[in-house]
Every structure is written in C-alpha cells, then in structure tokens.
PAROZA-401506 format. One record per residue: residue number from 1; residue in three letters; x, y, z of N, C-alpha, C, O in turn. Coordinates in nm, 4 decimals, decimal comma. Layout:
residues N
{site NUM; ALA; {X; Y; Z}; {X; Y; Z}; {X; Y; Z}; {X; Y; Z}}
...
This chain:
residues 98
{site 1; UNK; {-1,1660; -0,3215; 1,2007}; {-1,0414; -0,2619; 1,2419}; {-0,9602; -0,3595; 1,3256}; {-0,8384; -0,3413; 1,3244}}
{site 2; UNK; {-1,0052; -0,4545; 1,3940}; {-0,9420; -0,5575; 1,4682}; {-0,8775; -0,6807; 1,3690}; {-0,7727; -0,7440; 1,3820}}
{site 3; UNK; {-0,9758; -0,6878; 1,2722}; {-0,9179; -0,7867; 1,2078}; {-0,7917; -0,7534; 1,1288}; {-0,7199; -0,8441; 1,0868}}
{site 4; UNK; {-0,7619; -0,6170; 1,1066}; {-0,6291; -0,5560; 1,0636}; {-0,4888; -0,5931; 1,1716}; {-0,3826; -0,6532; 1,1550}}
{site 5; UNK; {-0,5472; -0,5295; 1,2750}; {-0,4827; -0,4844; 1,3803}; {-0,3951; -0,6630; 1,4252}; {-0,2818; -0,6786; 1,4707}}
{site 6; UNK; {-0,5106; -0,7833; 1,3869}; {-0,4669; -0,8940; 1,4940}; {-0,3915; -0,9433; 1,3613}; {-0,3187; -1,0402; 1,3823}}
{site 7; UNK; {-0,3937; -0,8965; 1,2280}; {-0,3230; -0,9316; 1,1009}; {-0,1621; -0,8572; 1,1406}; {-0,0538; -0,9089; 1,1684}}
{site 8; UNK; {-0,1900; -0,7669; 1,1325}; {-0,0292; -0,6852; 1,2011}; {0,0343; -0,7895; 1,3025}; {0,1467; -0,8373; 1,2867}}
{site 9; UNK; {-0,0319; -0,8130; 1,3854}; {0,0350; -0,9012; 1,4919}; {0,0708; -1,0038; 1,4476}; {0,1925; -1,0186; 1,4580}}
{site 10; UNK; {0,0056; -1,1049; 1,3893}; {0,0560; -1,2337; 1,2843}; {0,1441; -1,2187; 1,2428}; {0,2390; -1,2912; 1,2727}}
{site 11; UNK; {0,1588; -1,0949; 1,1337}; {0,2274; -1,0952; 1,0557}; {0,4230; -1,0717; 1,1342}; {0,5187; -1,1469; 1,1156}}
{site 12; UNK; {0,4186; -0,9535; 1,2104}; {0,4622; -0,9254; 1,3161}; {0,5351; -1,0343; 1,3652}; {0,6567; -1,0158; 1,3679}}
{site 13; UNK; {0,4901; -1,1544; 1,4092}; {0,5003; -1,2414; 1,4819}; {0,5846; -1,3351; 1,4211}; {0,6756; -1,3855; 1,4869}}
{site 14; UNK; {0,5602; -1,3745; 1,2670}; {0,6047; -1,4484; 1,1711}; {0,7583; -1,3825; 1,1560}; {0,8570; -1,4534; 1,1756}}
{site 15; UNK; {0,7694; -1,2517; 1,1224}; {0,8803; -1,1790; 1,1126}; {0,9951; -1,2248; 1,2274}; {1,1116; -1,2599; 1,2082}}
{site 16; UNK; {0,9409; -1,2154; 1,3184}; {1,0375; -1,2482; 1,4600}; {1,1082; -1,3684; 1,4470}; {1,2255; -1,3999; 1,4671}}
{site 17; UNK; {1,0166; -1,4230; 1,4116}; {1,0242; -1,5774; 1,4360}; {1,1211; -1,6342; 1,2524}; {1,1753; -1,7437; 1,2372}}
{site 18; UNK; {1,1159; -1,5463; 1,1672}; {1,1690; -1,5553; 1,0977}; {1,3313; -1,5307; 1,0898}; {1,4262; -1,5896; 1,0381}}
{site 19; UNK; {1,3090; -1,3902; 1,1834}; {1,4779; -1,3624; 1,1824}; {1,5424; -1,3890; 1,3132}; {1,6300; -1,3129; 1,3541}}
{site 20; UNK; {1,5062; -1,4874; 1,3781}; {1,5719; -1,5728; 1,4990}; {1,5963; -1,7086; 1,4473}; {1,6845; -1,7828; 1,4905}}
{site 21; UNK; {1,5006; -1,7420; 1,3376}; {1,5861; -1,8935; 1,2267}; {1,6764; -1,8256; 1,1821}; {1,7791; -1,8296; 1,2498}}
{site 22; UNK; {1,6789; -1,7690; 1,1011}; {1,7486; -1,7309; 1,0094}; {1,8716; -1,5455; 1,0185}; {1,8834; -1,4312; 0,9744}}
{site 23; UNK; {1,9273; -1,6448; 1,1081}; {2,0027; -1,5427; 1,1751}; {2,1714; -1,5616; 1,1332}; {2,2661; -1,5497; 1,2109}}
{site 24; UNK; {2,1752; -1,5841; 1,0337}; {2,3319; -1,6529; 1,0199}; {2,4019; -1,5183; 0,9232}; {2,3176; -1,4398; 0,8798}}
{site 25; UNK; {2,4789; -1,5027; 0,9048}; {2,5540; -1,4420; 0,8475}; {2,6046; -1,4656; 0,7042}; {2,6939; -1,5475; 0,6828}}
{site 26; UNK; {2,5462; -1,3921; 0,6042}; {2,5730; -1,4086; 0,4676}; {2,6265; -1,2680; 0,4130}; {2,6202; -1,1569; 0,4655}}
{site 27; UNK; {2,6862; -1,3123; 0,2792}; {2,7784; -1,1942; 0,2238}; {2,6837; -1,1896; 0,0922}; {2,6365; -1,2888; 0,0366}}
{site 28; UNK; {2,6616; -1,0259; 0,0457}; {2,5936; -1,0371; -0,0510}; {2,7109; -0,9339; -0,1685}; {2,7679; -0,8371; -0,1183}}
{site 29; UNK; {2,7291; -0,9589; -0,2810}; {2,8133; -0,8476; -0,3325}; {2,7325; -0,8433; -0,4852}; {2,6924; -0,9237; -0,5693}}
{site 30; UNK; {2,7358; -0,7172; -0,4665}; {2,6670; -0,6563; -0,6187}; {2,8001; -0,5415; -0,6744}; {2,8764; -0,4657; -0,6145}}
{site 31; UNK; {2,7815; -0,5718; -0,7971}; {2,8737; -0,4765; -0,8833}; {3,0137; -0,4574; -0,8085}; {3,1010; -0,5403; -0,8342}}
{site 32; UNK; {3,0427; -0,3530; -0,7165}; {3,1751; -0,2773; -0,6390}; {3,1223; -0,3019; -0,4264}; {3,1650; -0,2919; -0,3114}}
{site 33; UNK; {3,0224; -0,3320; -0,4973}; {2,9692; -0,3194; -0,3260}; {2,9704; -0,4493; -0,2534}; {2,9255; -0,5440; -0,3180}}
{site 34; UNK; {3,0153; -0,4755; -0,1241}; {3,0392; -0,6218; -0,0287}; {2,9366; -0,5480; 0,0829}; {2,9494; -0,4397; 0,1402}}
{site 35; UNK; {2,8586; -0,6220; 0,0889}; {2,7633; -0,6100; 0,2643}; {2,7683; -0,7813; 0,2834}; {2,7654; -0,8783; 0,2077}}
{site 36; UNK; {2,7815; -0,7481; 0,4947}; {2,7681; -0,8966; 0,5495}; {2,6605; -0,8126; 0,6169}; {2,6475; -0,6949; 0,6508}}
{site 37; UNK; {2,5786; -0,9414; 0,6221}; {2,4690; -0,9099; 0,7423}; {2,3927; -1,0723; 0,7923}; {2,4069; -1,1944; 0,7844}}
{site 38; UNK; {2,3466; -1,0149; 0,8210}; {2,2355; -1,1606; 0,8455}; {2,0897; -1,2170; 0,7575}; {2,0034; -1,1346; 0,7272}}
{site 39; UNK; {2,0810; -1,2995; 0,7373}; {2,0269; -1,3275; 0,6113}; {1,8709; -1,2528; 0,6137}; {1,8222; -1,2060; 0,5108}}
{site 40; UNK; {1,8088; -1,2495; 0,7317}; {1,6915; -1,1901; 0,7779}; {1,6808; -1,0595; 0,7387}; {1,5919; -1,0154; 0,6658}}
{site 41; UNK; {1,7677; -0,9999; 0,7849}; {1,7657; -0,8645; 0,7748}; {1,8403; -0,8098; 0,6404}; {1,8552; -0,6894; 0,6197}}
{site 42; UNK; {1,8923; -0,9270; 0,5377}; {1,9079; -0,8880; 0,4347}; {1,7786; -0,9357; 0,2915}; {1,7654; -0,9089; 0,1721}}
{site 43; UNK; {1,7174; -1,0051; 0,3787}; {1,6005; -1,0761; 0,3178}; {1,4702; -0,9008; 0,3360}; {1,3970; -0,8575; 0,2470}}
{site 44; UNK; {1,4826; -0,8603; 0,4368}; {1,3853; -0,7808; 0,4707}; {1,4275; -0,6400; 0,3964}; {1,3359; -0,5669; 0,3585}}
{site 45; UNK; {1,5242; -0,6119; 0,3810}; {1,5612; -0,5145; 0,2991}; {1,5221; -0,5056; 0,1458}; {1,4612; -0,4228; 0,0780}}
{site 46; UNK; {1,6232; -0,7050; 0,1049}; {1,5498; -0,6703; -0,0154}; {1,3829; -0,6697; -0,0684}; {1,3180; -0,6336; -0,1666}}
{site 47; UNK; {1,3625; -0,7296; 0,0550}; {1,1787; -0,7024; 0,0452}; {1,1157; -0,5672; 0,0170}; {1,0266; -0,5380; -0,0628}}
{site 48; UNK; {1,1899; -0,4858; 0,1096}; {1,1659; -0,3248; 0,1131}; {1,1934; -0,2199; 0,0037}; {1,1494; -0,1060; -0,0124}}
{site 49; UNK; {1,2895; -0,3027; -0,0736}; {1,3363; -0,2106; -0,2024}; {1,2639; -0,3206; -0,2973}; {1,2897; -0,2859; -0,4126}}
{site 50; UNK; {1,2161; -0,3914; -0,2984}; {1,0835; -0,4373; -0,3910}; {0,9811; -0,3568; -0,3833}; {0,9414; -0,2791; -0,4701}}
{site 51; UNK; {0,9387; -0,3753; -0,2801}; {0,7876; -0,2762; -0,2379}; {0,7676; -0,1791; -0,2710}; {0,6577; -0,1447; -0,3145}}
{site 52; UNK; {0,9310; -0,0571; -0,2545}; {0,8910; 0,0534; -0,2898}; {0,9241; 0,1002; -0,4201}; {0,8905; 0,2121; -0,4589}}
{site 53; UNK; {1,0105; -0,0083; -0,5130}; {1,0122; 0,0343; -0,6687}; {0,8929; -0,0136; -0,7157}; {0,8723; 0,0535; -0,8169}}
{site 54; UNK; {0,7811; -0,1085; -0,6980}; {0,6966; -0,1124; -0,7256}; {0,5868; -0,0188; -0,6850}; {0,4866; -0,0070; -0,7554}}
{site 55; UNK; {0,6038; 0,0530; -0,5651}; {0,5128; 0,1532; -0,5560}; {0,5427; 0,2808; -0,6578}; {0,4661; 0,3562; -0,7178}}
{site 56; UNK; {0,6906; 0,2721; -0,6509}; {0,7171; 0,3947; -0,7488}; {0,6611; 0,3537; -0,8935}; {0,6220; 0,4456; -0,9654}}
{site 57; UNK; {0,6543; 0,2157; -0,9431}; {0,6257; 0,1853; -1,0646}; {0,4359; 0,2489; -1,1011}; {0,3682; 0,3018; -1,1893}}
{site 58; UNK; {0,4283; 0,2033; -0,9829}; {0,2689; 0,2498; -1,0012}; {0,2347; 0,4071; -1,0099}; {0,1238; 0,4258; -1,0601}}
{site 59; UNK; {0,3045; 0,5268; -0,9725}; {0,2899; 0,6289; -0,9821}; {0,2323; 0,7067; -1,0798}; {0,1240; 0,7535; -1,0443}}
{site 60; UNK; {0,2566; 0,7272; -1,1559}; {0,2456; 0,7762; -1,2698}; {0,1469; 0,7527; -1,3222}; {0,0892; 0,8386; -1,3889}}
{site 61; UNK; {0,0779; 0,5728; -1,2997}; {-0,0734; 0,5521; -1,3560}; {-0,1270; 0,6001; -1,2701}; {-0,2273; 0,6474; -1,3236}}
{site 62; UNK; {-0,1324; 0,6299; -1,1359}; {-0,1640; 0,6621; -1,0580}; {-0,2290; 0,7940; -1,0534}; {-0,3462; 0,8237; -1,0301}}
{site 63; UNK; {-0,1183; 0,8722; -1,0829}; {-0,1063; 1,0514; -1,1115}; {-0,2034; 1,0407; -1,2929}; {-0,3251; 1,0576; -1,2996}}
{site 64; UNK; {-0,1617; 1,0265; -1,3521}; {-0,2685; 0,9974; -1,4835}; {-0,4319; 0,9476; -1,4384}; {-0,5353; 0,9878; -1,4917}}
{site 65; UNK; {-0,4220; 0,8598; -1,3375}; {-0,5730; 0,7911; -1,3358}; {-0,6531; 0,9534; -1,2239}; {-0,7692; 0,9931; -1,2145}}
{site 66; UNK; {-0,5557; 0,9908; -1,1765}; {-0,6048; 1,1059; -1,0588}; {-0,6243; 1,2409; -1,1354}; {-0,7361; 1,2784; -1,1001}}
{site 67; UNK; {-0,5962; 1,2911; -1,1826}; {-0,5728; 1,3649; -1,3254}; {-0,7163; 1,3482; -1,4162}; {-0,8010; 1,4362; -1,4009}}
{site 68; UNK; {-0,7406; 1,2514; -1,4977}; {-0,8339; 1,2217; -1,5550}; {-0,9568; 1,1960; -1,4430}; {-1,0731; 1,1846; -1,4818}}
{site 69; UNK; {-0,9272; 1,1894; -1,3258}; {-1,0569; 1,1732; -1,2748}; {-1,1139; 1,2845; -1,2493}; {-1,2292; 1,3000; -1,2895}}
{site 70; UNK; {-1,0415; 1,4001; -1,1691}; {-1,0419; 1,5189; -1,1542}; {-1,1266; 1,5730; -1,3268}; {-1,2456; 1,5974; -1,3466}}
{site 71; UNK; {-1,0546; 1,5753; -1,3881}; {-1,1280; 1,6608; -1,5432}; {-1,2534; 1,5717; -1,5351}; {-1,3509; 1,6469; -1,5339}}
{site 72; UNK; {-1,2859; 1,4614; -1,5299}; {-1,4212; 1,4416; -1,5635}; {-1,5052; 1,4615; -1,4593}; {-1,6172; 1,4659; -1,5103}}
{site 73; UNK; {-1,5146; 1,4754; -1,3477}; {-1,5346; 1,5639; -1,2079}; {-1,5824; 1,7362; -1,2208}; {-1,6786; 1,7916; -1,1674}}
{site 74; UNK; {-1,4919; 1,7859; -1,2988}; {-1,5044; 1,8956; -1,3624}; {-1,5682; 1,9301; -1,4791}; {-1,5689; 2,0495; -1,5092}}
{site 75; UNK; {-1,6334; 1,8332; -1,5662}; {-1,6753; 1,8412; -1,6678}; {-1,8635; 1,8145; -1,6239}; {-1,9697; 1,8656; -1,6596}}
{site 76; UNK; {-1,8252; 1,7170; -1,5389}; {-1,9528; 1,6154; -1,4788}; {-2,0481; 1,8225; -1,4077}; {-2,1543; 1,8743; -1,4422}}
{site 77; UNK; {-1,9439; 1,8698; -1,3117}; {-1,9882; 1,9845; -1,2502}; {-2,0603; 2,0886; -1,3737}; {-2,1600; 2,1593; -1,3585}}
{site 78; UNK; {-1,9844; 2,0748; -1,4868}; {-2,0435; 2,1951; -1,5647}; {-2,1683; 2,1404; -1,6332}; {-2,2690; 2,2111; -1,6298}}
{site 79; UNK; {-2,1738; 2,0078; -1,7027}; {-2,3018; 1,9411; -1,7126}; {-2,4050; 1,9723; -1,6207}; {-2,5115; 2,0311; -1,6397}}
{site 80; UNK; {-2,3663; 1,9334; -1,5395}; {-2,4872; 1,9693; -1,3952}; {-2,5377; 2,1355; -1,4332}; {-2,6429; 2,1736; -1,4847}}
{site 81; UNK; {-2,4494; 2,1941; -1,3981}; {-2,4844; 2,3716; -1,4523}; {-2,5654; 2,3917; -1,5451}; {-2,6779; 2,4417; -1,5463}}
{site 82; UNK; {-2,4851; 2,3390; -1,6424}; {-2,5835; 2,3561; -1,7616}; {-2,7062; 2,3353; -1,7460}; {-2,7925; 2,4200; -1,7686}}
{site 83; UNK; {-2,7394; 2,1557; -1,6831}; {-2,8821; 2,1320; -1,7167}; {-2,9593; 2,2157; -1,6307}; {-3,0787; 2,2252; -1,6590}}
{site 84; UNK; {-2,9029; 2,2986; -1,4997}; {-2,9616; 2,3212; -1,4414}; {-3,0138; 2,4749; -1,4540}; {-3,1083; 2,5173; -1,3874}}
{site 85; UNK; {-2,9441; 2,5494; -1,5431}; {-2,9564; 2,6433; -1,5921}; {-3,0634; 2,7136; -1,7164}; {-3,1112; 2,8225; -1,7480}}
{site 86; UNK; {-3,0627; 2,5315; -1,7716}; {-3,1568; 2,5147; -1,8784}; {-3,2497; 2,5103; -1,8033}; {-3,3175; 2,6107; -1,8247}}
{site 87; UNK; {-3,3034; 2,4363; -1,7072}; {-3,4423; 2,3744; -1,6713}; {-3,5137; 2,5265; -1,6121}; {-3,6286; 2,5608; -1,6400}}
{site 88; UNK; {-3,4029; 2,6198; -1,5112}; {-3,4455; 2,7223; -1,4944}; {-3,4720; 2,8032; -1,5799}; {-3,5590; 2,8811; -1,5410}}
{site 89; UNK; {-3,4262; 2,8279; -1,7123}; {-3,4699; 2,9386; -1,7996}; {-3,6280; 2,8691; -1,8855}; {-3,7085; 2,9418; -1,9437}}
{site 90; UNK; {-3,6406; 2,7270; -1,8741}; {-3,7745; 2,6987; -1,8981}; {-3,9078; 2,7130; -1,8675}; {-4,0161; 2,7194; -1,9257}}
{site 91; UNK; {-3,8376; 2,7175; -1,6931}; {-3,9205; 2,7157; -1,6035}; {-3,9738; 2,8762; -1,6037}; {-4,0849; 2,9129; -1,5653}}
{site 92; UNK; {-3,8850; 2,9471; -1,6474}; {-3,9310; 3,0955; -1,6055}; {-3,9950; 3,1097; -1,7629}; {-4,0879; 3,1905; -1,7645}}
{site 93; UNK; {-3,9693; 3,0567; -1,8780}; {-4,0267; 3,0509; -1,9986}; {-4,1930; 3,0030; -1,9918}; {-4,2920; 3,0329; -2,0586}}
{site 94; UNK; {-4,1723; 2,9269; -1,8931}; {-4,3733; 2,8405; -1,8458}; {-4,4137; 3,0170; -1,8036}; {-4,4655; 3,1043; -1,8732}}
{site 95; UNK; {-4,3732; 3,0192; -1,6869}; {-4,4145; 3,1153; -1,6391}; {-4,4771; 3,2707; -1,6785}; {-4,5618; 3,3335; -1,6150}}
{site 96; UNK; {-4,4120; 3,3079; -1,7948}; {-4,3907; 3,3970; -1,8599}; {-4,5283; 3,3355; -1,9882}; {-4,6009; 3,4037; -2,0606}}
{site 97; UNK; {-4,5213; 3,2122; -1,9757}; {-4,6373; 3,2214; -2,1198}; {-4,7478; 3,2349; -2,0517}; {-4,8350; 3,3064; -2,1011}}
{site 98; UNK; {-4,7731; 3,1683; -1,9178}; {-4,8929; 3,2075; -1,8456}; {-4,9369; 3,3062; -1,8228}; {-5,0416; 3,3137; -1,7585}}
C-alpha cells in the first residue's frame, strides 16, 4: 500500500513540475470552438478525455465478460446440486440395499 501511495506522490510531483514549465499560453481551435489556456492544463485535459473514452471503450467487454461470468457461476452452482444430489440418493440407495 505504500508503494502506491509514494507512486501517487511521484507521480503528483512530476505533474507540478510539469505545469510550472509549461505554463505558457496556447490557443487550441477545433471545428467552431477557440479555447486559450495554458499548455499544461490543456495537455491534462486532453489526457483526461483520453482516459475516459477509453474506459468507456472498454465497457461493454467488460459488461459481456461480467455477464458470462455470472451464467457460468450459475451453471457451475447447479452442477454442484446435481452431483450432490446424486451422491445423496446413492448413498441412501447403499443404505437401503443393506
């Protein structure tokens, strides 16, 4: 848990030190839209809308892989039943021939 924790701080640290270089003022224009900002904090944004269309990209396998795990979870449970249902009606089958 520390070795997370002193990774946050690095990382943390790098960031700072990133957007105190790189502190200048740039114009970015897409399609109809003009933003000025500073290059840091336009660097970190577009970092942030990377991250999270790629998290969104992953969803869905995600929800499919969670899904299919669940049914075979559920399938795995009734197997179990079964065998265990079998072994008991054998067991009372021994019993009964004795």
């Amino acid at each position: 848990m520390q070795i997370f924790l002193f990774l946050a701080l690095l990382i943390a640290i790098a960031l700072i030190v990133f957007a105190l270089q790189n502190s200048a003022l740039v114009m970015v224009n897409f399609l109809a839209f003009h933003f000025e900002g500073s290059l840091a904090f336009i660097l970190v944004v577009v970092f942030a809308l990377g991250f999270l269309s790629g998290i969104l990209m992953t969803l869905p396998s995600f929800w499919r892989k969670s899904s299919a795990l669940r049914e075979q979870r559920r399938k795995f449970k009734q197997l179990e039943e079964s065998v265990a249902m079998k072994a008991a009606s054998q067991a009372k089958g021994k019993e009964e021939a004795h």
